[in-house]
DRENPA-3360 file (N, C-alpha, C; in nm, 2 decimals, always signed):
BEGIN
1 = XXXXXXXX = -0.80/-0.10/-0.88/-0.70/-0.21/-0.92/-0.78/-0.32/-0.98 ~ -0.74/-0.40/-1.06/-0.83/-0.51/-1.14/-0.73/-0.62/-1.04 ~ -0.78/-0.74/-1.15/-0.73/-0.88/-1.03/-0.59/-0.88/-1.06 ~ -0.53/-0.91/-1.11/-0.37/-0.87/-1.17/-0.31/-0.81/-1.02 ~ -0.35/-0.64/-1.04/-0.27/-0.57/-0.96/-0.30/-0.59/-0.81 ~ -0.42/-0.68/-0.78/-0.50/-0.69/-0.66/-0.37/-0.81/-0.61 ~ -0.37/-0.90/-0.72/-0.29/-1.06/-0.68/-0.16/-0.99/-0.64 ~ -0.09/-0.92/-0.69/+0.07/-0.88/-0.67/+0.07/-0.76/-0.52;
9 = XXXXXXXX = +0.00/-0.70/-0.56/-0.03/-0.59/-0.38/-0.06/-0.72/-0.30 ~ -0.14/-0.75/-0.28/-0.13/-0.86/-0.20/-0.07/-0.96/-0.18 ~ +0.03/-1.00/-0.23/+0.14/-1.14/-0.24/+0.23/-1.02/-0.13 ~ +0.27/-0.89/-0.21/+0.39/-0.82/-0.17/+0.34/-0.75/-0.03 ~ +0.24/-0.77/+0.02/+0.21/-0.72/+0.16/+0.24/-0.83/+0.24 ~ +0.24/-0.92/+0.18/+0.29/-1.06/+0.28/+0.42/-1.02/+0.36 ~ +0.53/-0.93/+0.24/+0.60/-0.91/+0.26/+0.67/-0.83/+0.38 ~ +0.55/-0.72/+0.40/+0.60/-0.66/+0.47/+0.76/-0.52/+0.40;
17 = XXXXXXXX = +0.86/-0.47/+0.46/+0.91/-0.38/+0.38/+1.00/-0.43/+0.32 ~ +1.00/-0.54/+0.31/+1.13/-0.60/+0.20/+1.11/-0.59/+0.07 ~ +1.22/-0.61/-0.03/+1.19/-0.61/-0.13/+1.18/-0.72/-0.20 ~ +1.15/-0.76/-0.29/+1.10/-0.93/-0.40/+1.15/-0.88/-0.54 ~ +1.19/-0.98/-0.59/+1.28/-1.01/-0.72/+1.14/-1.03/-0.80 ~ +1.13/-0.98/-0.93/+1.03/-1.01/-1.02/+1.02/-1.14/-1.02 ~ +1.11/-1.23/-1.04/+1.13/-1.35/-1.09/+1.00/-1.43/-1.04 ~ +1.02/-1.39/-0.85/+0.96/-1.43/-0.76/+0.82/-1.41/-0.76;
25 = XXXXXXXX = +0.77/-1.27/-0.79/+0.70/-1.25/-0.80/+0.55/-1.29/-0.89 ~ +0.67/-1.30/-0.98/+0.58/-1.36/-1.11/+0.56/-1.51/-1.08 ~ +0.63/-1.62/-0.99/+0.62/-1.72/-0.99/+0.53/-1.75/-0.85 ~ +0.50/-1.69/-0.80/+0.44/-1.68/-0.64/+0.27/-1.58/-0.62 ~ +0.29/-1.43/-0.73/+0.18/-1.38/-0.74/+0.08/-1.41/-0.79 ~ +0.07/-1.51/-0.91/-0.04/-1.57/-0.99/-0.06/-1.75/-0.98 ~ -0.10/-1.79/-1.05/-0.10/-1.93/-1.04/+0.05/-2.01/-1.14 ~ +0.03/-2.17/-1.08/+0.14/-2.21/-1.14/+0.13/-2.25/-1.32;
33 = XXXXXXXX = +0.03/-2.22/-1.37/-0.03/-2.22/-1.47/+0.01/-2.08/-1.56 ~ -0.02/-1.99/-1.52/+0.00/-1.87/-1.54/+0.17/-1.88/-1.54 ~ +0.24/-1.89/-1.47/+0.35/-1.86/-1.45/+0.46/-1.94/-1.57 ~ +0.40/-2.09/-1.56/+0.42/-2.15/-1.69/+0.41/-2.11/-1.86 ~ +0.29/-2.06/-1.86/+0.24/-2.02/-1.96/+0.31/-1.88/-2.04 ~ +0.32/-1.79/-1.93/+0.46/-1.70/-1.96/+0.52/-1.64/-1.85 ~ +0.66/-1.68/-1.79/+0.73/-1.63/-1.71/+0.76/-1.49/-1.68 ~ +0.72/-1.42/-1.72/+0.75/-1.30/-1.70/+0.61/-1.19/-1.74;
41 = XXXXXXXX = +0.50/-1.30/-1.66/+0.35/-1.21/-1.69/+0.39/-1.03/-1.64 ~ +0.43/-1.03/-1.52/+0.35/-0.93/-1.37/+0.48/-0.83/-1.42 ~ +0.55/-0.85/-1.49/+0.60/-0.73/-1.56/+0.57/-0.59/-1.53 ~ +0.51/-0.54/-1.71/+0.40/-0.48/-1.71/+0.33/-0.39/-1.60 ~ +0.30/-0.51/-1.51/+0.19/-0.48/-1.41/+0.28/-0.40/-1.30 ~ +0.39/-0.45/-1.30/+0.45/-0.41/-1.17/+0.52/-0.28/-1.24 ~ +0.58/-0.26/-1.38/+0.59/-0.08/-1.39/+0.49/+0.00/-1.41 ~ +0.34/-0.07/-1.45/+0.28/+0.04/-1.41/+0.23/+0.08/-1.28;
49 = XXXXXXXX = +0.20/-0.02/-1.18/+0.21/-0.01/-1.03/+0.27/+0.08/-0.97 ~ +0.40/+0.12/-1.07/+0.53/+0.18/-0.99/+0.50/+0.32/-1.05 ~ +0.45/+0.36/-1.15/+0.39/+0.47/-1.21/+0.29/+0.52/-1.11 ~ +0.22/+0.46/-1.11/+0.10/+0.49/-1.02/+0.12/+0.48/-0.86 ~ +0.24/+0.48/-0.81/+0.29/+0.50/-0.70/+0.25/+0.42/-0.60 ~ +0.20/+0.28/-0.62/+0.13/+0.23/-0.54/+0.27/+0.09/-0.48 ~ +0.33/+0.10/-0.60/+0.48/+0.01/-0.54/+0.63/+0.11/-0.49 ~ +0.73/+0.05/-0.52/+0.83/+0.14/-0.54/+1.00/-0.02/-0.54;
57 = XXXXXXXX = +1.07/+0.05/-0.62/+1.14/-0.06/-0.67/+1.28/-0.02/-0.59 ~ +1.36/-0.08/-0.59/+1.50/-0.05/-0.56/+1.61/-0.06/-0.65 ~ +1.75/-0.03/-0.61/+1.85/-0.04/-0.77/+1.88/-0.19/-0.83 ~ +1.83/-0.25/-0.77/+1.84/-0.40/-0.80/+1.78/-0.45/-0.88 ~ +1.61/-0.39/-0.88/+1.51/-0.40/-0.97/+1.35/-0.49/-0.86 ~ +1.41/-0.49/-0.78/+1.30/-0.59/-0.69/+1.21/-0.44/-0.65 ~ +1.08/-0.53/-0.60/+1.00/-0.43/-0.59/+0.90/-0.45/-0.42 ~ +0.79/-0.36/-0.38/+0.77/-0.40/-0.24/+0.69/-0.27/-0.21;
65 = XXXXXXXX = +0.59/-0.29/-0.14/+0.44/-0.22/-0.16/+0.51/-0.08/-0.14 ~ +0.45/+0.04/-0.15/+0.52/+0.17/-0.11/+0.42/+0.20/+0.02 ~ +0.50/+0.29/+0.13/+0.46/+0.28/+0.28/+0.40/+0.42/+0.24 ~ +0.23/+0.41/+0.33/+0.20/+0.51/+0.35/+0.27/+0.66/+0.40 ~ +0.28/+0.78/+0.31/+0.30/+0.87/+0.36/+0.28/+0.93/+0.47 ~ +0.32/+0.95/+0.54/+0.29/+1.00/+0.70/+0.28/+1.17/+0.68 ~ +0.07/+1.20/+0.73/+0.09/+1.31/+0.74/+0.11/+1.42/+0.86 ~ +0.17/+1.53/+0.87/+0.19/+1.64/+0.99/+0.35/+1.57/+1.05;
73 = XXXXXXXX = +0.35/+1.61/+1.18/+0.44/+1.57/+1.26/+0.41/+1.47/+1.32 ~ +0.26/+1.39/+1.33/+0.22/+1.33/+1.42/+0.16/+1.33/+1.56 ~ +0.10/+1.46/+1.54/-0.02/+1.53/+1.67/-0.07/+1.42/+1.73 ~ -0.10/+1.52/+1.85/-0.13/+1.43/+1.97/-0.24/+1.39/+1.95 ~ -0.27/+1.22/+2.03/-0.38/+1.18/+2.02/-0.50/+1.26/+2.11 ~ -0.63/+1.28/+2.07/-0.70/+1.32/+2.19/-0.83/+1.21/+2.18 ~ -0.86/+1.13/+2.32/-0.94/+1.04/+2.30/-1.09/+1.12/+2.26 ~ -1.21/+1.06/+2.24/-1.32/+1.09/+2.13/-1.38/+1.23/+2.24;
81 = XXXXXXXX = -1.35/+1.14/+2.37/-1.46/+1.20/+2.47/-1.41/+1.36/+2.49 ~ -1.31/+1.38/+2.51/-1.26/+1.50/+2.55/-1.21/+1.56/+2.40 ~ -1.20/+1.51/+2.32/-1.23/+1.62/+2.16/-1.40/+1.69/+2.18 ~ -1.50/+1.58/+2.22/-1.63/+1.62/+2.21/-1.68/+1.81/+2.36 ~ -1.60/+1.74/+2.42/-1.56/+1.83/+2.55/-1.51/+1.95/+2.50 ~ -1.40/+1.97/+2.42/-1.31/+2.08/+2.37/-1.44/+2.16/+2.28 ~ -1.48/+2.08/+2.16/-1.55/+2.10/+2.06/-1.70/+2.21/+2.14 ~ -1.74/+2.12/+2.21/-1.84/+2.24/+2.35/-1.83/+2.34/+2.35;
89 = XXXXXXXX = -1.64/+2.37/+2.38/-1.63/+2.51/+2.40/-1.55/+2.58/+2.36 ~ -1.57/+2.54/+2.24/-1.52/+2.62/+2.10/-1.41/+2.61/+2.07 ~ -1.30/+2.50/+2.13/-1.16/+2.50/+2.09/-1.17/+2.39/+1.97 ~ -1.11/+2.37/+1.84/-1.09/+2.36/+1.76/-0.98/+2.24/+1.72 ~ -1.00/+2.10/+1.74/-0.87/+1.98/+1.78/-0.93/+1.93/+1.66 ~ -0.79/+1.91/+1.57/-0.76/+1.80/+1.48/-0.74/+1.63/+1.53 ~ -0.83/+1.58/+1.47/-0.84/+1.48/+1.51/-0.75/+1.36/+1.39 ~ -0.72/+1.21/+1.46/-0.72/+1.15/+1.43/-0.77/+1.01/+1.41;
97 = XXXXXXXX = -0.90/+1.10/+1.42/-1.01/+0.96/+1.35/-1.04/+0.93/+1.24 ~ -1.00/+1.04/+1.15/-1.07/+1.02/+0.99/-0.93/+0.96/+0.93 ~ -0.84/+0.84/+1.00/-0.75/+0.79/+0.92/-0.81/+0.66/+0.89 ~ -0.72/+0.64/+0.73/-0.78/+0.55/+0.65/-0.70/+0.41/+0.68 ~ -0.75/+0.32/+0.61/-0.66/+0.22/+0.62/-0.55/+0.18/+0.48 ~ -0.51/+0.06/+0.50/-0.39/+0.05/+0.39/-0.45/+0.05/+0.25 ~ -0.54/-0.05/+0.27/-0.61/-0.11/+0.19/-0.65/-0.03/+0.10 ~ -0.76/+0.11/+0.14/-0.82/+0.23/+0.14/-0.77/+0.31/+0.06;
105 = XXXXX = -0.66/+0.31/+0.12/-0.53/+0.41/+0.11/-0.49/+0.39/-0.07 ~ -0.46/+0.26/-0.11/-0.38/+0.22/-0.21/-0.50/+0.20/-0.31 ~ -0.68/+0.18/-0.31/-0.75/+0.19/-0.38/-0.74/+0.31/-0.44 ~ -0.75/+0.43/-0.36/-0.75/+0.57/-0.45/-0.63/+0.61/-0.52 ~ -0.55/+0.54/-0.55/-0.44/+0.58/-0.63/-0.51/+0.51/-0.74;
% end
């Protein structure tokens, strides 16, 4: 992500799952300089965001980070010690330690 798409993922994480009006966006995401200068910068930024699946918009047109995919059914946790126990003797446990974070998550898009 360059600084642009960094400033608007981050304004819209403030958010949480709601959705935000460009309007807002554009006048809250960047500086009050910026926003003067042309109202309707984060445009652009925010359809290709939405291309690249890192946002997602509603019929209204407002927009709001897109929630990590949830993978499996959500297998059971096994604490480290007793995965390492299993692992000893040959049973085979999918773990859930190699999960990433949000942050993480929305760089590799």
């Amino acid at each position: 992500m360059d600084a642009d798409e960094r400033d608007i993922f981050n304004y819209l994480k403030t958010w949480g799952s709601e959705f935000v009006g460009v309007r807002e966006i554009c006048r809250r995401a960047g500086t009050k300089k910026r926003f003067h200068e042309n109202p309707e910068w984060a445009k652009p930024i925010l359809q290709l965001m939405t291309e690249r699946s890192i946002l997602e918009r509603d019929i209204l047109g407002r927009y709001r980070v897109k929630p990590k995919p949830k993978h499996g059914r959500g297998g059971r946790w096994v604490s480290p010690d007793i995965e390492k126990l299993l692992k000893e003797n040959g049973v085979e446990v999918e773990s859930n330690s190699t999960e990433i974070n949000d942050d993480e998550h929305y760089e590799q898009l």
